[in-house]
C-alpha positions as CSV (number, residue, x, y, z in Angstrom):
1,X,-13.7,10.1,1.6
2,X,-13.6,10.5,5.5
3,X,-12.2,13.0,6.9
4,X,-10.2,11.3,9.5
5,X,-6.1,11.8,10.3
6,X,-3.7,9.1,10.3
7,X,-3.3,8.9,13.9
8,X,-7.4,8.2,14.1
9,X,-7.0,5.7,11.0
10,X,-4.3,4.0,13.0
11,X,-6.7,3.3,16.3
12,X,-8.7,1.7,14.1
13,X,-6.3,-0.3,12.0
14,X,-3.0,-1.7,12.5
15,X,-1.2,0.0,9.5
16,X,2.3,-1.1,10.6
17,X,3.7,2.5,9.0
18,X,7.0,2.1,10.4
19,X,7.6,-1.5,8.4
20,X,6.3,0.5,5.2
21,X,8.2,3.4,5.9
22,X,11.4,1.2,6.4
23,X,11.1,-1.7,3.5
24,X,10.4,1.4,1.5
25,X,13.4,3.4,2.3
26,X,15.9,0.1,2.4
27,X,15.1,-0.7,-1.0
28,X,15.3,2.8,-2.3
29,X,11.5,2.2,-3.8
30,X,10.4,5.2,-6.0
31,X,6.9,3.7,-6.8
32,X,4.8,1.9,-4.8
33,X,0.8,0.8,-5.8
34,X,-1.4,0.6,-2.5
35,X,-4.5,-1.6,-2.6
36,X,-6.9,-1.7,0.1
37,X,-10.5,-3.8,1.1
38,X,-13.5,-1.8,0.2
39,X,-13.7,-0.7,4.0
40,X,-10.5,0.8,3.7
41,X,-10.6,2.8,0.8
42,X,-12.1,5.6,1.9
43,X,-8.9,6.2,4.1
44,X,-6.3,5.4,1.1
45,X,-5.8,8.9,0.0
46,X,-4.9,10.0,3.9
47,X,-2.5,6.8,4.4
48,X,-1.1,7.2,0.7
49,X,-0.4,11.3,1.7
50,X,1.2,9.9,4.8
51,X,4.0,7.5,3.2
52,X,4.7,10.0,0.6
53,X,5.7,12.0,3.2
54,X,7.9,10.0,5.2
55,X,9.2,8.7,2.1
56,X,9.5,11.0,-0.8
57,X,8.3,8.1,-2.9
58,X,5.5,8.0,-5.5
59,X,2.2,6.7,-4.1
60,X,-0.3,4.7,-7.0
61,X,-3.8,3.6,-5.3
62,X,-5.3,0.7,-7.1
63,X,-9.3,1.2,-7.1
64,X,-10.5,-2.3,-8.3
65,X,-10.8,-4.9,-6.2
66,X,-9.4,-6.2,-3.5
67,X,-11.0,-9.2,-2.1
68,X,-7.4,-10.8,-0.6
69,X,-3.5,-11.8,-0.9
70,X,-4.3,-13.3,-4.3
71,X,-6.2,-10.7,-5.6
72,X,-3.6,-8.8,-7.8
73,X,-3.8,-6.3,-10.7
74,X,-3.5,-7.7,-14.1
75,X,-0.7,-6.6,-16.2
76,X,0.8,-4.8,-12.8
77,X,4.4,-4.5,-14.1
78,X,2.8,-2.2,-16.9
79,X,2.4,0.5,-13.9
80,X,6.3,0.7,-13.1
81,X,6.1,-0.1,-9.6
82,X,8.7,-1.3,-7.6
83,X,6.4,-2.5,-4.4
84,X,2.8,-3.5,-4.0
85,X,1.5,-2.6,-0.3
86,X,-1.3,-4.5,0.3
87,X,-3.7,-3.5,3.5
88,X,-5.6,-6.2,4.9
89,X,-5.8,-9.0,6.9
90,X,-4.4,-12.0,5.2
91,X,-0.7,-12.5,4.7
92,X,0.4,-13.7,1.0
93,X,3.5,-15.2,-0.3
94,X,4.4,-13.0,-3.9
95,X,7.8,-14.4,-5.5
96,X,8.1,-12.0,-8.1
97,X,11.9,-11.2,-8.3
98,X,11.1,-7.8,-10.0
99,X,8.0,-6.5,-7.5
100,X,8.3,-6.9,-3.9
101,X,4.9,-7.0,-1.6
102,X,4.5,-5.8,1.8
């Protein structure tokens, strides 16, 4: 893990936090499951830490794969989630009624 804080994450990255933090609270999420690319992981637990704060919510970090929008984990409604956050670069389209992505 690095030891960085958020705000040096975020001059590397372009989180978009505030959108989290917001589509989070609008929707009253409880459970949210964050995936990241390999390059990010090392960051999740710091960025995790940081919208469980702002939120109150309950942060799952998915440590499989992550090679894009399309690359989802099987059997995710098994986890109880009510939002995938995906970090990345590529914007995907998800129609799941039940599971929102951001």
């Amino acid at each position: 893990m690095q030891n960085k804080t958020i705000s040096e994450i975020e001059q590397i990255y372009e989180l978009e936090l505030e959108k989290v933090f917001n589509v989070i609270k609008k929707n009253h999420v409880k459970k949210v499951l964050l995936q990241f690319p390999e390059g990010m992981k090392p960051y999740s637990t710091v960025i995790a830490k940081e919208i469980e704060n702002k939120t109150g919510c309950k942060i799952l970090i998915w440590l499989g794969s992550c090679f894009g929008g399309c690359d989802v984990p099987l059997d995710v409604e098994r986890l109880g989630v009510d939002l995938i956050v995906q970090f990345g670069h590529s914007k995907w389209g998800f129609k799941d009624k039940k599971i929102k992505v951001l």
